[in-house]
OpenMM code with the backbone's topology and positions (N, CA, C; nanometers):
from openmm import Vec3, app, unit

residues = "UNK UNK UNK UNK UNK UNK UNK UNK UNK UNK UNK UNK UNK UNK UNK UNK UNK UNK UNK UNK UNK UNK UNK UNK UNK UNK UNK UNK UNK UNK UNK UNK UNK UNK UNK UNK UNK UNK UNK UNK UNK UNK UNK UNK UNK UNK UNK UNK UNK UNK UNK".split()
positions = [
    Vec3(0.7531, -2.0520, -5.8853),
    Vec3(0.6713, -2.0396, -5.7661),
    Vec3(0.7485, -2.0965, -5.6476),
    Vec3(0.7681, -2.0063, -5.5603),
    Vec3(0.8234, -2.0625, -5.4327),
    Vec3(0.7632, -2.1160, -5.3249),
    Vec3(0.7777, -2.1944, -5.2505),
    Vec3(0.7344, -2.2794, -5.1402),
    Vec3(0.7708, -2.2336, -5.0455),
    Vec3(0.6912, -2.2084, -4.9422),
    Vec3(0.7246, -2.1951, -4.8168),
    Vec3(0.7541, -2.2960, -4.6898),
    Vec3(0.8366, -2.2875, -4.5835),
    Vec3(0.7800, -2.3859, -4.5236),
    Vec3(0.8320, -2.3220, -4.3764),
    Vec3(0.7540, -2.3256, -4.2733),
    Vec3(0.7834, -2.2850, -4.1432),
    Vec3(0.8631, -2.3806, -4.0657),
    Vec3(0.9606, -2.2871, -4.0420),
    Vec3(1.0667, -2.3847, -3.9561),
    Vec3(1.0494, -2.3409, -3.7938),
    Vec3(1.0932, -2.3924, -3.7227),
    Vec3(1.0783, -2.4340, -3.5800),
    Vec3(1.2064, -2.4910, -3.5314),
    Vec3(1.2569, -2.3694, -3.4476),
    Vec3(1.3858, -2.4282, -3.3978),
    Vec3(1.3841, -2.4638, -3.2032),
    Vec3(1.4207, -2.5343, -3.1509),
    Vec3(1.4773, -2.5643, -3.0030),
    Vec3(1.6122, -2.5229, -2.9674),
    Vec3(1.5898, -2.4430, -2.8904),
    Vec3(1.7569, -2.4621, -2.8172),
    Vec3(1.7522, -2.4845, -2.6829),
    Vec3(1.8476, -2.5310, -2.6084),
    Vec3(1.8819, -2.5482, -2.4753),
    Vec3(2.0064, -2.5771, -2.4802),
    Vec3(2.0572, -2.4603, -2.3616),
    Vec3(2.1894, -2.4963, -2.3264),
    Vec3(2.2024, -2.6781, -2.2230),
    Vec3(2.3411, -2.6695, -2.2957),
    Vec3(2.4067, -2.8208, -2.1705),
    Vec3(2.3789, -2.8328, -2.0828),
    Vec3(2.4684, -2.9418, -2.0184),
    Vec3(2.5047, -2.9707, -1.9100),
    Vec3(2.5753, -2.8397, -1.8521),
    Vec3(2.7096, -2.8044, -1.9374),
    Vec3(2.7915, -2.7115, -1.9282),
    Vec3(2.7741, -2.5776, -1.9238),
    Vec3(2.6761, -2.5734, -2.0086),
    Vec3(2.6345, -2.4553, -2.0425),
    Vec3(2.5288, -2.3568, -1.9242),
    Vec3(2.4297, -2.4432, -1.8550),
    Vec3(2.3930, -2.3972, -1.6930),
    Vec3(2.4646, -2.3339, -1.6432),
    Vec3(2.6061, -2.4232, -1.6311),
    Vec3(2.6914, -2.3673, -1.5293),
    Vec3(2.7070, -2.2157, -1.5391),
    Vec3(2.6814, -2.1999, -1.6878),
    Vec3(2.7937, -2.0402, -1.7478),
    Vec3(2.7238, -1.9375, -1.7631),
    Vec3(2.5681, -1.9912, -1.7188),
    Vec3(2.4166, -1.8858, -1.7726),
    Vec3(2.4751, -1.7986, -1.7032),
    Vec3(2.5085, -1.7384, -1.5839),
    Vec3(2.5591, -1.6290, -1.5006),
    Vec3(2.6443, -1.5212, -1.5659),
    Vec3(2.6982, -1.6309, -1.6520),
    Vec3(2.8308, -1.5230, -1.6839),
    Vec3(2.8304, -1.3840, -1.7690),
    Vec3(2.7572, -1.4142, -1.8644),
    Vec3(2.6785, -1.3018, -1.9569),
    Vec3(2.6494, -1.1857, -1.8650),
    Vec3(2.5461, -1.2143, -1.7897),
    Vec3(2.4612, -1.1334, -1.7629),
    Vec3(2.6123, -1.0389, -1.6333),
    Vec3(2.6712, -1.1031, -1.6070),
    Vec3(2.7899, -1.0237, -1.5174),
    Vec3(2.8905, -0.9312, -1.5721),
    Vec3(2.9107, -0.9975, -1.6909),
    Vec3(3.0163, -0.9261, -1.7921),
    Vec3(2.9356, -0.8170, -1.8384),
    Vec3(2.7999, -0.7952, -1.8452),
    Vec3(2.6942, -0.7025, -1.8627),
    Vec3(2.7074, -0.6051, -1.8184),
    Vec3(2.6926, -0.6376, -1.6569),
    Vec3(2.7001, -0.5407, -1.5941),
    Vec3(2.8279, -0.4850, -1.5251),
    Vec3(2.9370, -0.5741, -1.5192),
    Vec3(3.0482, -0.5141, -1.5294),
    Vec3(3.1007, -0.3669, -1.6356),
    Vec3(3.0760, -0.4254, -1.7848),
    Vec3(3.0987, -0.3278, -1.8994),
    Vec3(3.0088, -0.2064, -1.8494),
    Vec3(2.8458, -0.1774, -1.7741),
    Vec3(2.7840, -0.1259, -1.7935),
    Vec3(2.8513, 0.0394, -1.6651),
    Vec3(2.9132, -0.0652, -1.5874),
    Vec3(2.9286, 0.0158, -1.4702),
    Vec3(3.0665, 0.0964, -1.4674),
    Vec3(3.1607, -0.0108, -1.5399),
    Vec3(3.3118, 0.0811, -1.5785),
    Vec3(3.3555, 0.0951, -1.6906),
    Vec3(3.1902, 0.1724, -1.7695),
    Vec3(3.2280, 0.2181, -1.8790),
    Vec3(3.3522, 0.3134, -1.8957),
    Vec3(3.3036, 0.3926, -1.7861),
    Vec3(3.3678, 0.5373, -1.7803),
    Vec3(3.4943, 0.5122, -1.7838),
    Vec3(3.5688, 0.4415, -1.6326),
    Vec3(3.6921, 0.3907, -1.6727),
    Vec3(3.7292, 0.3360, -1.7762),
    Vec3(3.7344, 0.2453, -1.8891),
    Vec3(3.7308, 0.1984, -1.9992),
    Vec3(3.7524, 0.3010, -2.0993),
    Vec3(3.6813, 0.3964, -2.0772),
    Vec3(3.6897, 0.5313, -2.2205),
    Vec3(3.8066, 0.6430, -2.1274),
    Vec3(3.7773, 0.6303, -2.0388),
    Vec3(3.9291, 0.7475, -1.9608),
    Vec3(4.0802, 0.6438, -1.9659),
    Vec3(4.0667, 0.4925, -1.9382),
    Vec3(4.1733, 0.4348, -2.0115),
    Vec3(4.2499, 0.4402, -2.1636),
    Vec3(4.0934, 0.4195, -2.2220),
    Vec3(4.1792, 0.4260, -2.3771),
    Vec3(4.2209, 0.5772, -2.4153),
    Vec3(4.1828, 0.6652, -2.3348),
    Vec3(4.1742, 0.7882, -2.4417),
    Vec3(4.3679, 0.7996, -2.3714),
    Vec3(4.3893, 0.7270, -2.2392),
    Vec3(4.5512, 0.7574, -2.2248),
    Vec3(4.6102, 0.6731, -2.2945),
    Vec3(4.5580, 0.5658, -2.3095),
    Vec3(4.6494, 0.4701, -2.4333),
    Vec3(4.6574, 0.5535, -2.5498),
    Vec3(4.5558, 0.5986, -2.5814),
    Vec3(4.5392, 0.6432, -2.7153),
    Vec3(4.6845, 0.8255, -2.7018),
    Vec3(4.6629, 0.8651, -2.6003),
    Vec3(4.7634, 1.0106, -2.5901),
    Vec3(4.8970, 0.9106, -2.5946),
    Vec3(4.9177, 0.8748, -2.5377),
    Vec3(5.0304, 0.7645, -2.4853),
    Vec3(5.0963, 0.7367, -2.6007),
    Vec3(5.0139, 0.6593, -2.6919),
    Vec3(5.0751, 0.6100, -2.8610),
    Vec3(5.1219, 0.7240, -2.8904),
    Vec3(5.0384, 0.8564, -2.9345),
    Vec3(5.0775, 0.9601, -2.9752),
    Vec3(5.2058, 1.0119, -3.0063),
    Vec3(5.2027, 1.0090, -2.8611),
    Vec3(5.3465, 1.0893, -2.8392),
    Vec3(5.4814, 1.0263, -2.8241),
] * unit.nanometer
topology = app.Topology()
chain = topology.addChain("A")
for resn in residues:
    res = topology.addResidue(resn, chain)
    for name in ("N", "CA", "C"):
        topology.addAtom(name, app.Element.getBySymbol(name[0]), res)
């Protein structure tokens, strides 16, 4: 017979970690906006190796 038991976790970022809340959410929307560039880059890396 198994026991259960409900766990309960806290988190909070640092001191340090405040500082960096921004950063996520930028790198977000960076990736989101030059996707395109990103996939028209690799596909010349990718011809590039090729040949």
């Amino acid at each position: 017979m198994a026991i259960r038991t409900a766990v309960r976790v806290d988190d909070e970022l640092t001191e340090p970690g405040h500082g960096r809340s921004g950063l996520l959410p930028a790198v977000k929307h960076r990736a989101e906006n030059d996707f395109g560039q990103v996939h028209e880059a690799r596909e010349r890396d990718d011809e590039e190796a090729a040949a």
